[in-house]
C-alpha positions in Angstrom: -2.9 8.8 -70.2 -1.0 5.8 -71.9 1.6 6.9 -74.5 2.6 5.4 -77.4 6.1 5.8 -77.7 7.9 6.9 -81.5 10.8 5.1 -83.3 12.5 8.4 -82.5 11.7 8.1 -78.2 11.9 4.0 -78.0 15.8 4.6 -79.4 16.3 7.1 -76.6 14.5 5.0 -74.1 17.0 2.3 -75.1 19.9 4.3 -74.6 18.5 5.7 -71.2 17.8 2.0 -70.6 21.4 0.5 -71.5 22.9 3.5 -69.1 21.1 1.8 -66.1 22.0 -1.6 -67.2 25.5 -0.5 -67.5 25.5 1.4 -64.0 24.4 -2.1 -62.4 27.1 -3.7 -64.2 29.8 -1.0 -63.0 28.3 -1.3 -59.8 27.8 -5.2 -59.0 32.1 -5.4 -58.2 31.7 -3.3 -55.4 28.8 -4.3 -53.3 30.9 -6.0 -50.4 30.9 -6.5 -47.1 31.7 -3.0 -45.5 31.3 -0.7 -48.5 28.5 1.9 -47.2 25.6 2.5 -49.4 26.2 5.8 -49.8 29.3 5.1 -51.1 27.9 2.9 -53.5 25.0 6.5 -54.8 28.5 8.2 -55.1 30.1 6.0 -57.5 26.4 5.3 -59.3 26.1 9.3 -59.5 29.9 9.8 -61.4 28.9 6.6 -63.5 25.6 7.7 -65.6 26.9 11.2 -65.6 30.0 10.3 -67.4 27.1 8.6 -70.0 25.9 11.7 -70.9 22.7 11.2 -68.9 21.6 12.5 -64.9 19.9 10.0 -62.2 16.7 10.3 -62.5 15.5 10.2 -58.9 17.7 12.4 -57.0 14.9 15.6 -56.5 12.2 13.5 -57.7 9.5 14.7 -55.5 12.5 15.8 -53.0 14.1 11.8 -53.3 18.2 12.9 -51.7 20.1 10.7 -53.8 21.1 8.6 -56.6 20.3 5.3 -55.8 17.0 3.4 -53.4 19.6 1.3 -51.7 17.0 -0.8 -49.4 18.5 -3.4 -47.1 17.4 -7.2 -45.9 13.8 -5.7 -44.6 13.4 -2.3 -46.7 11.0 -3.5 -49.6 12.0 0.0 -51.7 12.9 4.3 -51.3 15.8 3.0 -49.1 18.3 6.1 -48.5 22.0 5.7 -49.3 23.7 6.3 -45.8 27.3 5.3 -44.1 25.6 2.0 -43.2 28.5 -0.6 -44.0 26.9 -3.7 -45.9 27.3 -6.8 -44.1 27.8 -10.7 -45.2 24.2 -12.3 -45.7 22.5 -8.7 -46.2 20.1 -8.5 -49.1 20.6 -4.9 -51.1 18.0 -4.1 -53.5 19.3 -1.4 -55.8 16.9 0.6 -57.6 18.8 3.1 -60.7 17.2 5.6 -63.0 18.9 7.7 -65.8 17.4 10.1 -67.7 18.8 11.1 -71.4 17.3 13.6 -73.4 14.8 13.8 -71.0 14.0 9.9 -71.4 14.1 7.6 -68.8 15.5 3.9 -67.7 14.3 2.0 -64.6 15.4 -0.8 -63.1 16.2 -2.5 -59.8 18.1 -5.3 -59.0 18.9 -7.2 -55.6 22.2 -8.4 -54.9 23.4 -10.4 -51.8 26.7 -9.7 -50.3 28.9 -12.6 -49.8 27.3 -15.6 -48.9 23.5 -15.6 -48.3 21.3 -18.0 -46.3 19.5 -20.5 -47.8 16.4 -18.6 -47.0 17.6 -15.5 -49.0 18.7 -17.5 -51.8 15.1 -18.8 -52.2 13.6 -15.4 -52.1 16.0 -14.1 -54.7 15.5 -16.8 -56.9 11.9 -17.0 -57.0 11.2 -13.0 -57.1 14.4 -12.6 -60.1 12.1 -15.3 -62.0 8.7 -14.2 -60.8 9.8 -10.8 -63.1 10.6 -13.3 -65.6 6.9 -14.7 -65.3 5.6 -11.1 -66.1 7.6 -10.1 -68.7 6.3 -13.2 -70.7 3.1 -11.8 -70.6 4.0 -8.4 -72.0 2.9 -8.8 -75.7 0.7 -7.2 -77.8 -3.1 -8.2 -77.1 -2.8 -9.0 -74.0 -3.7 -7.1 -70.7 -1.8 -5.0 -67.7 -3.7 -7.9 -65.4 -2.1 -11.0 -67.3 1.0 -9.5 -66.5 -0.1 -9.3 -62.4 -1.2 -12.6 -62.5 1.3 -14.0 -63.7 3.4 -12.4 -61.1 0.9 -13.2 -58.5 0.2 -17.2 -59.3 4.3 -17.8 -59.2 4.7 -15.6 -55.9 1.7 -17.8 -54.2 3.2 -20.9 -55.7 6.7 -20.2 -53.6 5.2 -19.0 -51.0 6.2 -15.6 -51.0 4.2 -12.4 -49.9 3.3 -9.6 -52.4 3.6 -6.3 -52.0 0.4 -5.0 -52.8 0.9 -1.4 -52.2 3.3 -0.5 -54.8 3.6 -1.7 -58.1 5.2 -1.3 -62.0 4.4 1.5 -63.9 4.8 3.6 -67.3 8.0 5.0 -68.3 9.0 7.5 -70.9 9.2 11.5 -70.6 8.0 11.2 -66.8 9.9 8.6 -64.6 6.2 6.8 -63.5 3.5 7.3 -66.2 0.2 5.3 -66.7 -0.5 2.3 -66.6 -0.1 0.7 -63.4 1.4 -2.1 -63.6 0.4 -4.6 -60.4 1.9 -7.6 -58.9 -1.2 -9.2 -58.8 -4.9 -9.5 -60.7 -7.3 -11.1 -63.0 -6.2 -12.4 -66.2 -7.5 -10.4 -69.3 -8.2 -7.2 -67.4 -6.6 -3.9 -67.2 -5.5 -2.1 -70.0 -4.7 -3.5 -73.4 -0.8 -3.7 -74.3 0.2 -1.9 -77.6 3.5 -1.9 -79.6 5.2 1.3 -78.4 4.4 1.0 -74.6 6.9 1.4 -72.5 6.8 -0.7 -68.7 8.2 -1.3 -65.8 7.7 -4.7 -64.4 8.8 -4.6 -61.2 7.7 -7.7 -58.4 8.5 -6.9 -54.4 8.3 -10.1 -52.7 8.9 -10.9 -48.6 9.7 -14.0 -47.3 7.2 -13.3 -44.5 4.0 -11.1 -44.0 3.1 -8.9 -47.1 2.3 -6.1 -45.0 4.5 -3.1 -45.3 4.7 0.3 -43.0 6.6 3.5 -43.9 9.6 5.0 -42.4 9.7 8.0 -40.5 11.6 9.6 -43.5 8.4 9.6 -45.7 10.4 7.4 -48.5 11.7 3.8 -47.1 9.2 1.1 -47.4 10.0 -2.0 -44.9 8.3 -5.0 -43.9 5.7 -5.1 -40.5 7.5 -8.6 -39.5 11.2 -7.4 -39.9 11.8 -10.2 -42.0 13.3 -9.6 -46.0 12.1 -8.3 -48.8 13.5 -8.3 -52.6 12.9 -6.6 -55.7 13.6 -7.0 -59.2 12.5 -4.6 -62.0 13.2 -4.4 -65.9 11.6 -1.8 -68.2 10.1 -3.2 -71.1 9.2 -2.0 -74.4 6.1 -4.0 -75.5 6.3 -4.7 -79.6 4.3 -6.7 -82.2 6.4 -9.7 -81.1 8.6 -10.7 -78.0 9.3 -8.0 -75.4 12.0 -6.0 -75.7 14.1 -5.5 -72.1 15.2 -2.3 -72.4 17.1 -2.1 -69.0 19.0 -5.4 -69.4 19.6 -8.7 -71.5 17.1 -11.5 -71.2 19.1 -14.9 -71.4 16.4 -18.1 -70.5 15.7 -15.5 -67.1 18.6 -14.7 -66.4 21.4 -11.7 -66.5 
């Protein structure tokens, strides 16, 4: 069932939402070569509790940690581990915070030190495929304009779409209807109210779109071993422009 969020829950949602912005923030100085990714779920864990709020995915549905720290060919549901971050890796970091039983969502990809020119390309053109979407998240329009719009830039750059997993509600539960696709027709799905609350969230590869799952039952990688990235904002859909709740929108970019 869709919800239709109150004055009362969007202000929570925002304050959930500005927790996980802020955690990125608190967060981006550290991701360096040789800082582990657990490391990196320690310090994210100290951060939103000190907000006042708990991370929403560690014990959701048995998830160990903080943070989805997935590296250069995890897509998503990466663990946090003593895995030392290296130059040229691709970290996606996926955060949730919860606050007064609210929740924020929002993944971000960073590279560590210098990237190749391959991974600047797929950063670039998945960060601004969200972009695409979130343009699209207005009142009247459909859950499918959104997709498509994510879907015609992806093709465009050449990118592959991960079609298995996709955006989703968010409110009282951390993933609530509607699905929210990377790719579809335009003016199908469900129609977008003021007081929906979304995640927009595009997983792109720079090779094959096919994914398999890791023995852990969580981590999402790529068949082809080559990378993946991910970018995710929740959005608050109103009776004018959307509203980032996770984030600030400046022309695209943070």
């Amino acid at each position: 069932m869709i919800t239709i969020k109150s004055p009362r829950e969007i202000e929570l949602m925002r304050i959930a939402g500005n927790i996980v912005y802020e955690t990125h923030k608190y967060l981006k100085p550290y991701i360096k070569e040789g800082i582990t990714t657990k490391k990196l779920d320690e310090l994210a864990e100290k951060f939103i509790r000190s907000k006042g709020a708990t991370p929403s995915f560690k014990g959701y549905q048995g998830f160990p940690s903080t943070l989805c720290t997935s590296v250069n060919d995890e897509v998503v549901h990466g663990f946090p581990s003593n895995y030392k971050l290296k130059n040229g890796d691709i970290i996606s970091i996926d955060i949730g915070a919860c606050y007064k039983g609210y929740h924020g969502d929002s993944g971000w990809s960073y590279v560590v030190g210098n990237g190749s020119k391959d991974v600047d390309y797929l950063m670039e053109h998945t960060e601004k495929s969200l972009y695409e979407g979130i343009k699209l998240a207005r009142a009247g329009n459909r859950v499918g304009d959104i997709s498509n719009a994510i879907e015609v830039y992806a093709n465009k750059h050449n990118l592959g779409i991960v079609r298995e997993l996709c955006g989703h509600g968010v409110g009282t539960n951390l993933h609530e209807d509607p699905n929210v696709p990377n790719y579809g027709e335009k003016s199908t799905g469900p129609l977008l109210k003021p007081g929906m609350v979304i995640a927009i969230e595009p997983m792109l590869t720079f090779g094959d779109e096919s994914i398999y799952e890791d023995d852990n039952g969580w981590t999402i990688k790529t068949n082809d071993g080559k990378n993946a990235a991910h970018f995710e904002h929740t959005v608050l859909i109103t009776e004018g422009e959307p509203e980032i709740l996770t984030g600030e929108w400046k022309n695209g970019k943070e």
